[in-house]
Each structure stands twice: as structure tokens, then as C-alpha cells.
C-alpha positions as CSV (number, residue, x, y, z in Angstrom):
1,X,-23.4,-2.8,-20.4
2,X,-27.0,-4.0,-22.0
3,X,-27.1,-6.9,-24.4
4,X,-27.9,-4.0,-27.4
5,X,-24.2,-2.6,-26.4
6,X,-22.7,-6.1,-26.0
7,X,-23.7,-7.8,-29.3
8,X,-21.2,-7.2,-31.7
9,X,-19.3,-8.5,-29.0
10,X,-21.4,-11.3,-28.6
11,X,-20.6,-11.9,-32.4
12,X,-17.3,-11.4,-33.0
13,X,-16.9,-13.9,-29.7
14,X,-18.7,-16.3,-31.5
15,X,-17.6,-15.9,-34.6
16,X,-13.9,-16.5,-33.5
17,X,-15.0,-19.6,-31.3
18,X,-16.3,-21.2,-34.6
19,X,-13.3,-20.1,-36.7
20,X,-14.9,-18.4,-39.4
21,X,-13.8,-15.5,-41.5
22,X,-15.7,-12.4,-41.3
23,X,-16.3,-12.9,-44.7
24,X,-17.9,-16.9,-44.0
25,X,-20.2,-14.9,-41.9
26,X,-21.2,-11.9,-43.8
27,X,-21.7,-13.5,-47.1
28,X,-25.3,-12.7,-48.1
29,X,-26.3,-10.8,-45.4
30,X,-24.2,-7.9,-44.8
31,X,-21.0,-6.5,-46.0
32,X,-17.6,-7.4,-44.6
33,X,-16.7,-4.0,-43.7
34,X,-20.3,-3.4,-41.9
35,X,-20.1,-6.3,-40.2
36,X,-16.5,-5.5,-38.7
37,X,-18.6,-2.1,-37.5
38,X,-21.2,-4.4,-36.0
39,X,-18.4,-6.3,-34.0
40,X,-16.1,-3.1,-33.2
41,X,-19.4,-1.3,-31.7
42,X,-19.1,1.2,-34.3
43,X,-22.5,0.9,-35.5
44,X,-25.9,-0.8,-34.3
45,X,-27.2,-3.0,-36.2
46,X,-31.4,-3.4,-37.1
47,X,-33.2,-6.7,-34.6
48,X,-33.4,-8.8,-38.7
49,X,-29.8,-8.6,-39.1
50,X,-28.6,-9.8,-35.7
51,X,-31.1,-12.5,-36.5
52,X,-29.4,-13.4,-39.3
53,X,-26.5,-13.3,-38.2
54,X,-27.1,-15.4,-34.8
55,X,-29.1,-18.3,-37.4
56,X,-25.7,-18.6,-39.1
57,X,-23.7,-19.3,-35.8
58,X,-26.6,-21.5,-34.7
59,X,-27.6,-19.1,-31.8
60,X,-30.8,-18.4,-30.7
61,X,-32.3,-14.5,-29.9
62,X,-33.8,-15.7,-26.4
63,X,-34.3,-14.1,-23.4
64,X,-36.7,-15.8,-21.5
65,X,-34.0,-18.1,-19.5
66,X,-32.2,-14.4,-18.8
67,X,-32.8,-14.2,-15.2
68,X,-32.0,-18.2,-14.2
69,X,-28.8,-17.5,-16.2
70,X,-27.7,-14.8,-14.3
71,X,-28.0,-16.7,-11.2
72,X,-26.5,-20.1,-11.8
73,X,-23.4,-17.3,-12.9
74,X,-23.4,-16.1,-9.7
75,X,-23.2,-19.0,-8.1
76,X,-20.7,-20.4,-10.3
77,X,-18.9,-17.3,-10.0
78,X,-19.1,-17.8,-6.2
79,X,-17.5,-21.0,-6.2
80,X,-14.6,-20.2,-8.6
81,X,-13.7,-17.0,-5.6
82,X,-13.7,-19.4,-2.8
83,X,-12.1,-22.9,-4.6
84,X,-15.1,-25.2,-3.9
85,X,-15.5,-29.0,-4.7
86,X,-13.5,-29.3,-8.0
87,X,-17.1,-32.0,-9.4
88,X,-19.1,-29.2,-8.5
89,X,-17.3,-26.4,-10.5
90,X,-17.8,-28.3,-13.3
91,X,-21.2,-29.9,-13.9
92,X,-22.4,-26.3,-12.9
93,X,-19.9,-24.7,-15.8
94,X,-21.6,-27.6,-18.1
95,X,-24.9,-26.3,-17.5
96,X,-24.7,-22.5,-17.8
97,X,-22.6,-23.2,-21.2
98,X,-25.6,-25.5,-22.2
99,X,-28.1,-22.4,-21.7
100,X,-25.2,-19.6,-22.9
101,X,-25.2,-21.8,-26.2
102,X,-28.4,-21.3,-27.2
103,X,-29.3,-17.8,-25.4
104,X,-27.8,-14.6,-26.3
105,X,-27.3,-13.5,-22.9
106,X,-26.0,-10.2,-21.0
107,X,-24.3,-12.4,-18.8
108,X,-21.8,-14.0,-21.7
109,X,-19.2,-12.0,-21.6
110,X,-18.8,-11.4,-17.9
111,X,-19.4,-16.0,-17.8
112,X,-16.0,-15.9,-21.0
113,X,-13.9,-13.8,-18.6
114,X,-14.3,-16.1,-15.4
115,X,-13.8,-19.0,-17.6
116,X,-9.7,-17.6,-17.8
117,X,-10.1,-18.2,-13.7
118,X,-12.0,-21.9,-13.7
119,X,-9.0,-23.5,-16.7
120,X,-7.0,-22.4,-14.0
121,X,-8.1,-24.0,-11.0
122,X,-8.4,-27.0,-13.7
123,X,-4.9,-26.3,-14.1
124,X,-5.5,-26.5,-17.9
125,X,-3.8,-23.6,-18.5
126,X,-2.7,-23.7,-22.7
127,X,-6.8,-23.5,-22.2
128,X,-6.5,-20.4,-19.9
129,X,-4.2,-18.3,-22.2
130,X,-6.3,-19.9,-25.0
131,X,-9.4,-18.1,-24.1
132,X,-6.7,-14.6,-22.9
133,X,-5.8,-14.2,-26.8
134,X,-9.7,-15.2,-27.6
135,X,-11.1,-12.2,-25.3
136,X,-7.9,-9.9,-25.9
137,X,-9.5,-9.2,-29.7
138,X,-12.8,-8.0,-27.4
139,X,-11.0,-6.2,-24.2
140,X,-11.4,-3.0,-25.7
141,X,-15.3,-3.1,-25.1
142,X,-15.2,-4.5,-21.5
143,X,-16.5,-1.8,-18.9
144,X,-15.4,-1.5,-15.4
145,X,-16.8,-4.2,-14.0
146,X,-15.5,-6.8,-16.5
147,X,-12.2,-4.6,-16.5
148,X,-12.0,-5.4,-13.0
149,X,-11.9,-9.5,-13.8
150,X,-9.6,-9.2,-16.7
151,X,-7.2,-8.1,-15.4
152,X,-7.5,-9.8,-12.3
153,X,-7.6,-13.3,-13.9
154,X,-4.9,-11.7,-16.3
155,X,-2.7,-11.8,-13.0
156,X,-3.7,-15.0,-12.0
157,X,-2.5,-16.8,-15.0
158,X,0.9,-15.1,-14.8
159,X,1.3,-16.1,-11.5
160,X,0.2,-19.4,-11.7
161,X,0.9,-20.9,-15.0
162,X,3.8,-18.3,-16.4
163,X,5.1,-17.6,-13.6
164,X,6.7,-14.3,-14.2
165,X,5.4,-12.1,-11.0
166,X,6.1,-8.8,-12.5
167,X,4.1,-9.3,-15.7
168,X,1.0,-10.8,-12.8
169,X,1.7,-7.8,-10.1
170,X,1.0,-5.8,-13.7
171,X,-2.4,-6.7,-14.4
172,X,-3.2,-7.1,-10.8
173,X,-2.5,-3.5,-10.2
174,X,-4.7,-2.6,-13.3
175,X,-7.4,-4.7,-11.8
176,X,-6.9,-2.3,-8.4
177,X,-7.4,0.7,-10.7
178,X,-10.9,-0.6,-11.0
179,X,-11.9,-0.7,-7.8
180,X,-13.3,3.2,-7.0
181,X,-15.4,2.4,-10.1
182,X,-17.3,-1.0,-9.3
183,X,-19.8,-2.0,-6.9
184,X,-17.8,-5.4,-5.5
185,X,-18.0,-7.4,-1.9
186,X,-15.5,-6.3,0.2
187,X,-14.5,-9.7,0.6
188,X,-13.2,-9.4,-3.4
189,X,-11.5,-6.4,-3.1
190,X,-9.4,-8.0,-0.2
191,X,-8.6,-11.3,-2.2
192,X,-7.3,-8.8,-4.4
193,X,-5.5,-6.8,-2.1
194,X,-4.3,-10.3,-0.7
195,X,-3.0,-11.2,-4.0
196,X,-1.1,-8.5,-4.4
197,X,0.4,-9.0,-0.9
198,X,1.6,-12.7,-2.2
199,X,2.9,-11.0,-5.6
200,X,4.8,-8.4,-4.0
201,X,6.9,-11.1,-1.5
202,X,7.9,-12.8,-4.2
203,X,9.2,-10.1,-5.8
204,X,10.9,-9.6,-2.5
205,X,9.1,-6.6,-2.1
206,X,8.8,-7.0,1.5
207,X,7.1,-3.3,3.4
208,X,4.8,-3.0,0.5
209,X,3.7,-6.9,0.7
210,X,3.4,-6.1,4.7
211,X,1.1,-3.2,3.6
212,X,-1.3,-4.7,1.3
213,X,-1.2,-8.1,3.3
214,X,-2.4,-5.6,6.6
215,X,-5.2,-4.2,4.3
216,X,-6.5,-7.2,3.4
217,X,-6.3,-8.6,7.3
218,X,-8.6,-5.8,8.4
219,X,-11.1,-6.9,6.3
220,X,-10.9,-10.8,6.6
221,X,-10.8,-10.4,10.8
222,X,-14.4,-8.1,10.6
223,X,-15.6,-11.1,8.4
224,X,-14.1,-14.0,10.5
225,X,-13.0,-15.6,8.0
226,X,-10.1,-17.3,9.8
227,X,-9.1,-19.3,6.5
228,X,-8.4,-15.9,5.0
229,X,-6.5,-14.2,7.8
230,X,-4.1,-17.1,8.4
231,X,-3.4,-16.5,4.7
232,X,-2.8,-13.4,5.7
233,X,-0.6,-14.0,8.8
234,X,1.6,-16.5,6.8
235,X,2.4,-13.6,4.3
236,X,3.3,-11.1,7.3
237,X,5.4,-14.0,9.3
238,X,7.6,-14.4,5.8
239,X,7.9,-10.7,5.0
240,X,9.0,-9.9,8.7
241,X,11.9,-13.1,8.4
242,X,13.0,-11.4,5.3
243,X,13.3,-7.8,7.4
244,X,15.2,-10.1,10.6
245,X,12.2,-9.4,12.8
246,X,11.7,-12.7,13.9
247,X,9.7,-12.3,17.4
248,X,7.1,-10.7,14.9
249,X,7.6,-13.7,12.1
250,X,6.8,-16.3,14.8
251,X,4.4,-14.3,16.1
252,X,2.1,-14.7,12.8
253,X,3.6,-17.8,12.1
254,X,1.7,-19.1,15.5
255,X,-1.5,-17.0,14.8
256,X,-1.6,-18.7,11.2
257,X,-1.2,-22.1,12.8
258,X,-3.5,-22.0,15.7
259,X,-6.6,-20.2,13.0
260,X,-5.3,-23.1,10.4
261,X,-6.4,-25.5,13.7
262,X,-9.5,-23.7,14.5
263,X,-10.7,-24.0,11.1
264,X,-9.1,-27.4,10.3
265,X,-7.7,-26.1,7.4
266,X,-4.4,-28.8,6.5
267,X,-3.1,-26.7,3.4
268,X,-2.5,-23.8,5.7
269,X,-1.7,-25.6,8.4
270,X,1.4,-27.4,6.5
271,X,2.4,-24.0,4.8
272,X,3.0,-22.8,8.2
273,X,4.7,-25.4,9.4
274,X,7.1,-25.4,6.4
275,X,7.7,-21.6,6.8
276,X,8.4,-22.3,11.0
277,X,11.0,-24.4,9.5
278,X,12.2,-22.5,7.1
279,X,12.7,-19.3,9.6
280,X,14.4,-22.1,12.2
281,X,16.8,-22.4,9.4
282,X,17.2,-18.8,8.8
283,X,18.6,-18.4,12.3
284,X,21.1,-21.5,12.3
285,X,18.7,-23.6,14.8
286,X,19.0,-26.5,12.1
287,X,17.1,-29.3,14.4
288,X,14.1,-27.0,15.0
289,X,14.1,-26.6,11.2
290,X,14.3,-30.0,11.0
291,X,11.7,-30.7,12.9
292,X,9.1,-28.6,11.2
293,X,10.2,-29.9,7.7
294,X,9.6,-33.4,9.3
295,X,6.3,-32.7,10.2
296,X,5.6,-31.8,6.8
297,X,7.8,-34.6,5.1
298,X,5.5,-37.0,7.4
299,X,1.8,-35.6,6.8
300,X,0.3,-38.1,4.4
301,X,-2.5,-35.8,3.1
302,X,0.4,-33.2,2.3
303,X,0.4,-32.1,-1.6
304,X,3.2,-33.5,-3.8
305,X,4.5,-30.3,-4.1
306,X,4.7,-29.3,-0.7
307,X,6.1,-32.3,0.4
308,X,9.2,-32.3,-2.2
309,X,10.0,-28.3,-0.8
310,X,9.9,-30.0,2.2
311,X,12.0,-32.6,1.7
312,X,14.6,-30.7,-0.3
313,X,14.7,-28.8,2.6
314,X,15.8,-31.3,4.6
315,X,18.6,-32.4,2.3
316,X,20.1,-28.8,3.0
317,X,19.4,-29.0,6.3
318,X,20.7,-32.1,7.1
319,X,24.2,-31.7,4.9
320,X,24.6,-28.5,6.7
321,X,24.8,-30.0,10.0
322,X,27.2,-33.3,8.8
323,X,24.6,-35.7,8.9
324,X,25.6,-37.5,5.8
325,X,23.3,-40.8,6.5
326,X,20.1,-38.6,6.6
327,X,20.8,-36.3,3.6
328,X,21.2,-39.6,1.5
329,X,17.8,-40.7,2.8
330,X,16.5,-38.0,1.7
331,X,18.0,-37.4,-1.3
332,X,16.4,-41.0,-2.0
333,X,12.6,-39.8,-0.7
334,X,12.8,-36.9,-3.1
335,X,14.2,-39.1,-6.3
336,X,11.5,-41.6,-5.6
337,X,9.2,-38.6,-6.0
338,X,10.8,-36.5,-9.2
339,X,9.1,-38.3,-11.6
340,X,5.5,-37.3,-10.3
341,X,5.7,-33.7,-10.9
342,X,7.8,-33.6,-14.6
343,X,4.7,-31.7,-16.0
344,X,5.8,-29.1,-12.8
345,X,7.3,-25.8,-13.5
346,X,9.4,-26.6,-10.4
347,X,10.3,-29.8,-12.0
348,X,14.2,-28.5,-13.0
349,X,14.6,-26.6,-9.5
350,X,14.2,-30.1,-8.0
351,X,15.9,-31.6,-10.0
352,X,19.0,-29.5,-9.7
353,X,18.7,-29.4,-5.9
354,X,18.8,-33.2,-5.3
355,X,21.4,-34.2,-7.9
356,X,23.4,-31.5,-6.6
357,X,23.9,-33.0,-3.5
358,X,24.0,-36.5,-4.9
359,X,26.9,-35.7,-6.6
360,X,28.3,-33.8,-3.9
361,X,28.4,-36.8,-1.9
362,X,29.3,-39.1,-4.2
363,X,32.3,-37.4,-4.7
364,X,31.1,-36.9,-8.1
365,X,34.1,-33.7,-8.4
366,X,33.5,-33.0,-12.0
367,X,29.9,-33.9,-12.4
368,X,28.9,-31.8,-9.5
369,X,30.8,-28.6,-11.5
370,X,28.9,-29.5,-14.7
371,X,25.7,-29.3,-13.2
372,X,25.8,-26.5,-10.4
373,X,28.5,-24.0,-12.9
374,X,26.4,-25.0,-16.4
375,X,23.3,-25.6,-15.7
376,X,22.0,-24.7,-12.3
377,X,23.5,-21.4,-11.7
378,X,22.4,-20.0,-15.1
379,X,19.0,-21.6,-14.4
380,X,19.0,-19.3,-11.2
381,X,19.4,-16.6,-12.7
382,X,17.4,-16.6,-15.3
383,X,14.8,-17.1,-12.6
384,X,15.5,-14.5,-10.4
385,X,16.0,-16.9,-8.0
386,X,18.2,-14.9,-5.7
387,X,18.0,-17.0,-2.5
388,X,19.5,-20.0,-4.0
389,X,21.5,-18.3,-6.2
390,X,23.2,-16.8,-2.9
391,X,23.3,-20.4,-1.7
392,X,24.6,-22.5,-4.6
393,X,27.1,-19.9,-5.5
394,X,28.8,-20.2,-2.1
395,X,28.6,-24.2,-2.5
396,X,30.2,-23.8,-6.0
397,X,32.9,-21.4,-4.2
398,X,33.4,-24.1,-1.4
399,X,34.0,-26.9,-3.6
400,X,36.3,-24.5,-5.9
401,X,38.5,-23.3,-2.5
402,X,38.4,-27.5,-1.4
403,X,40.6,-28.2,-4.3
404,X,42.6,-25.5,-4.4
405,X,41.4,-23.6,-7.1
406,X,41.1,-20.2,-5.6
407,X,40.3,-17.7,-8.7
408,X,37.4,-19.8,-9.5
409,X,36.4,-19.9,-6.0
410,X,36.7,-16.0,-5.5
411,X,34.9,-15.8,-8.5
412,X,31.5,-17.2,-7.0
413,X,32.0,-16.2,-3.7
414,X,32.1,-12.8,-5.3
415,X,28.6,-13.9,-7.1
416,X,27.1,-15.0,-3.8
417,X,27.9,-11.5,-2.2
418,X,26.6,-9.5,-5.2
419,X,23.5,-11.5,-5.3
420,X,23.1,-11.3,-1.3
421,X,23.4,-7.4,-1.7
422,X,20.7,-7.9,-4.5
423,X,18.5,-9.6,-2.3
424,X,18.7,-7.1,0.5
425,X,18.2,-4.4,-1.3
426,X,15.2,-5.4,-3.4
């Protein structure tokens, strides 16, 4: 789209940012309803009146910075695809808003959409669905291109900040529509198809996230980008444990690992290792598990996150095999931890987890039924949290056939099985 296309756009953008009525901005210069036709692209308006109407929201008509605007955007753009330096991101945000505030650029628009993705990697996301209900009044106009980013960003919020993967996988597959239609780096079109590989495994929808996850290898391996392709391999080594091909899980596993190593990549490198573990577990070999969660447990550069997954992980494991002494160690690792990550949207599943098993252990009988039966079960699934659900259910049932009350403890094995038959089916 050219700047003559995009500026009622531009102005109804603007307008909104500043919070005035269409009415505050109109008054003397045009009429309300032919403004709202300037905005809504109905009609074009003559060069004097977009003057006007850019002098009352303080913008200038200038397009001699055009060019240096459009490539400080690229590179921004650039380094909000690929995560760079955090510092970086942002002095070079500052700057391009400094020139976008007082040039009436072709770029704005396509600048407004990425900022959805940089709030995000801020994690300031009421700011990232802020400025989603700012551009949603302006989707409408968008072409292809900007279509393409939308949507794409769209996904990214709901799979980041919302956390609801079926409203994400949505957009994301809106954002795919785009593709035939745009001139894009294959590299981009991958990340998307890679996102859509991470969407669909955790909607457990395992052949088509082996699909789209195999689509977006092909590309990353002709690139060598080895970051990208142990992403890649960590997706495929989860989807074939979910499918009980575990020669093929370890298999990618391995490959992730050893391209985490070449690159020096840590993140990757400790999501593997926490998946090893979590396969280990899958197949009953509880001190391999164990081992790999350690590793995690143990890395000091290890995210907060990552490290409490691990570390609730080894509570399981360790109760599982009777090892009473270590479960309460790390019961007291993960407590000594909670309070770090309350702004977390896992903040409740951790919770949960590691009271469960304090009052488990504690002999805490009634306490331990409160929580799991009121609180944690619901909170399950209401989450679609199947894999725990299967899980707590059958510890719920345990406890329930323990004391002899065996209709209560039918009643959530019976849960456990319908939710395992859920999960297998998905």
C-alpha cells in the first residue's frame, strides 16, 4: 500500500493514540461524517486537508527521512525475528518512534503491527493486547503483507501471554493463508511453519505437529541454522514420545543436544535435557530421569522457569520411587523458589504440585483432599491439562482406596481412565 492509500489510516491511528473524538479533530476543518470517510478509506482527501489535519495531531507531512526510516525498520524488524540483545531492541525502537513521530511514513503501519511482537519479548503484554484492540479498529485496511504479521503476532500473544493454543493455532493459520500472496524469506515462512509445529503439540496434535515441524526442518538444515533445527528436533523427539516411538524420540532428542553443543546454545541445550528426562520417566527408568532433571535442577544459568519444571519433576520422580528424604528436599528447593515467579501464568500449577506432595507426606489426610479434589483437579481441567489430570486423578484415587473409601476412589480412577483415553485420542 502507498502512503496516499494508508492515510486515513495514518489518522485514525493517530487520532486513537491521542484519545480524541472524531469530533475534537474535525472541528473547523471538516465534517465528522467526512472525516470518518477519510479514516475508513472511503474517500481521499485534497494534500490542504491532510495538512490540517496532521498540524492538529502535531504531525509533520515529511518525507525526506522516508528511506533511513525504512531501513532502521528493517533492521529492527530483523532483530525482533531472531530475539537479539534485549538493550538493543530498544534504543533502536526509541529511535524509529522518534522519526515515525514527526514523519508521516509508509512504513507506520507495518512499524504499529511489529510493535504487538517487541511488548512481547518485553513481556509487557496488557501493552501487547493494548496496541491488538488499537490496530483491530484499522485491520480491515491491512493488505497481504501486513495481514501476514497480524495475524502472526495475533498468535503469538495467545500463545504467550493468554495462553489459550487454540485461539493462537487460529490466527497462526490465518497468517499461513498469507503466504502464496507475499514476497517473505524463507527463513520466516519456516518460523511460522515452526510455530505452528509447537502449537499443534500442545494441543496434542501430534502427526500434524510432526508434519509442520519436518517442513520447517527442511528449510532450517539448507540454511544451517543449527539453532533452528534443534528447535526443530526437540518438537519431533516430544511428538514421537507421545506416539511410543521412543528409538525415534531419543534419536532427535540426541540430534537437538549435540547441534545445541555445536552452537553453544544453553536454552536448547537444557530443554533437551529436561525432555531426555521426561521420556526416561515415560518409560519407568526413574534414575535416568532423574538424572537429566538433575542436570537441569543444577545448571546455574538455567531460567527460573525451567528450573522449577525441573525440579517439580523431580518431586514426582523421586516419590514414585519411595525416596521420601529426596522428595522433601525438593519440595523445599521448589518452595524456596514460588515466590519468584507469582506474576507467572504457571504460578498456580506450581503451586498445586508442591503442596500436593507436601501434604501428602505430611500426612496432611484432609488437607491433601481439599486441595487436589477442590482446587487442583478443577484447575486441570479447566486447563486442559490432561497429562496431570491423568496423574493427580490416580493420586486422588490412591489416597481414596488407602482409607478405604472405595466409591470415591472408583470415582477418580474412573476420571484418570477417561482423561487417559482423551489424551490418546487427541
Amino acid at each position: 500500500m502507498g502512503i496516499l492509500i494508508e492515510i486515513g489510516s495514518f489518522i485514525k491511528l493517530q487520532r486513537t493514540k491521542q484519545d480524541m473524538t472524531l469530533g475534537d479533530l474535525a472541528d473547523g476543518i471538516v465534517s465528522v461524517s467526512y472525516l470518518s470517510k477519510i479514516e475508513n478509506l472511503k474517500t481521499q482527501a485534497s494534500p490542504e486537508i491532510i495538512q490540517l489535519l496532521c498540524n492538529r495531531l502535531g504531525i509533520q507531512v515529511d518525507n525526506s527521512e522516508e528511506q533511513a526510516i525504512k531501513e532502521k525498520c528493517k533492521e529492527w524488524y530483523s532483530m525482533l525475528f531472531k530475539v537479539n540483545d534485549k538493550e538493543k531492541i530498544i534504543a533502536t525502537y526509541k529511535e524509529i518512534q522518534e522519526m515515525m513521530d514527526t514523519n508521516l511514513s509508509e512504513n507506520l503501519l507495518m512499524f504499529e503491527i511489529h510493535k504487538i511482537r517487541y511488548y512481547l519479548i518485553l513481556n509487557q503484554y496488557d501493552k501487547a493486547l493494548k496496541k491488538i484492540n488499537e490496530l483491530s479498529e484499522i485491520s480491515d485496511n491491512f493488505d497481504n503483507l501486513q495481514d501476514f504479521y497480524w495475524n502472526k503476532f495475533r498468535g503469538n500473544y495467545y500463545s504467550l501471554a493468554n495462553v489459550d493454543y487454540h485461539q493462537a493455532m487460529f490466527y497462526y493459520k490465518k497468517s499461513e493463508e498469507k503466504i502464496m500472496h507475499i514476497d517473505i524469506g524463507e527463513d520466516e515462512a519456516a518460523d511460522l511453519k515452526y510455530i505452528i509445529a509447537v502449537t499443534h503439540s500442545e494441543l496434542r496434535n501430534t502427526l500434524e505437529s510432526i508434519d509442520y515441524a519436518n517442513q520447517a526442518l527442511a528449510v532450517f538444515m539448507k540454511q544451517y541454522n543449527f539453532h533452528r533445527c534443534a528447535q526443530c528436533h526437540i518438537v519431533l523427539g516430544i511428538s514421537y514420545r507421545r506416539i511410543k516411538m521412543y528409538e525415534k524420540a531419543i534419536k532427535n532428542y540426541n540430534l537437538a543436544k549435540h547441534l545445541a553443543e555445536l552452537n553453544n546454545n544453553k536454552q536448547v541445550n537444557q530443554q533437551t535435557t529436561y525432555n531426555l528426562g521426561n521420556l526416561y520417566s515415560t518409560i519407568g527408568e526413574s534414575e535416568e530421569a532423574i538424572k537429566y532433571y538433575s542436570e537441569v535442577v543444577e545448571d546455574n544459568e538455567v531460567h527460573l522457569h525451567e528450573k522449577l519444571i525441573a525440579i517439580t519433576s523431580l518431586i514426582k520422580e523421586y516419590y514414585k520411587i519411595g525416596n521420601i528424604d529426596k522428595t522433601r528436599e525438593m519440595i523445599n528447593e521448589a518452595k524456596a523458589l514460588l515466590d519468584s515467579v507469582k506474576n507467572s501464568v504457571y504460578y498456580q500449577l506450581y503451586y498445586y504440585i508442591i503442596y500436593t506432595y507436601t501434604y501428602k507426606l505430611n500426612g496432611e489426610d484432609d488437607r491433601f483432599k481439599s486441595l487436589v479434589k477442590d482446587k487442583f483437579i478443577p484447575y486441570l481441567r479447566k486447563n486442559k491439562d490432561y497429562g496431570n489430570l491423568v496423574a493427580y486423578s490416580n493420586m486422588l484415587a490412591n489416597h481414596f482406596e488407602s482409607i478405604g473409601r472405595y466409591k470415591e476412589s472408583v470415582k477418580y480412577y474412573k476420571l484418570a481412565n477417561e482423561t487417559y483415553e482423551k489424551l490418546i485420542n487427541l
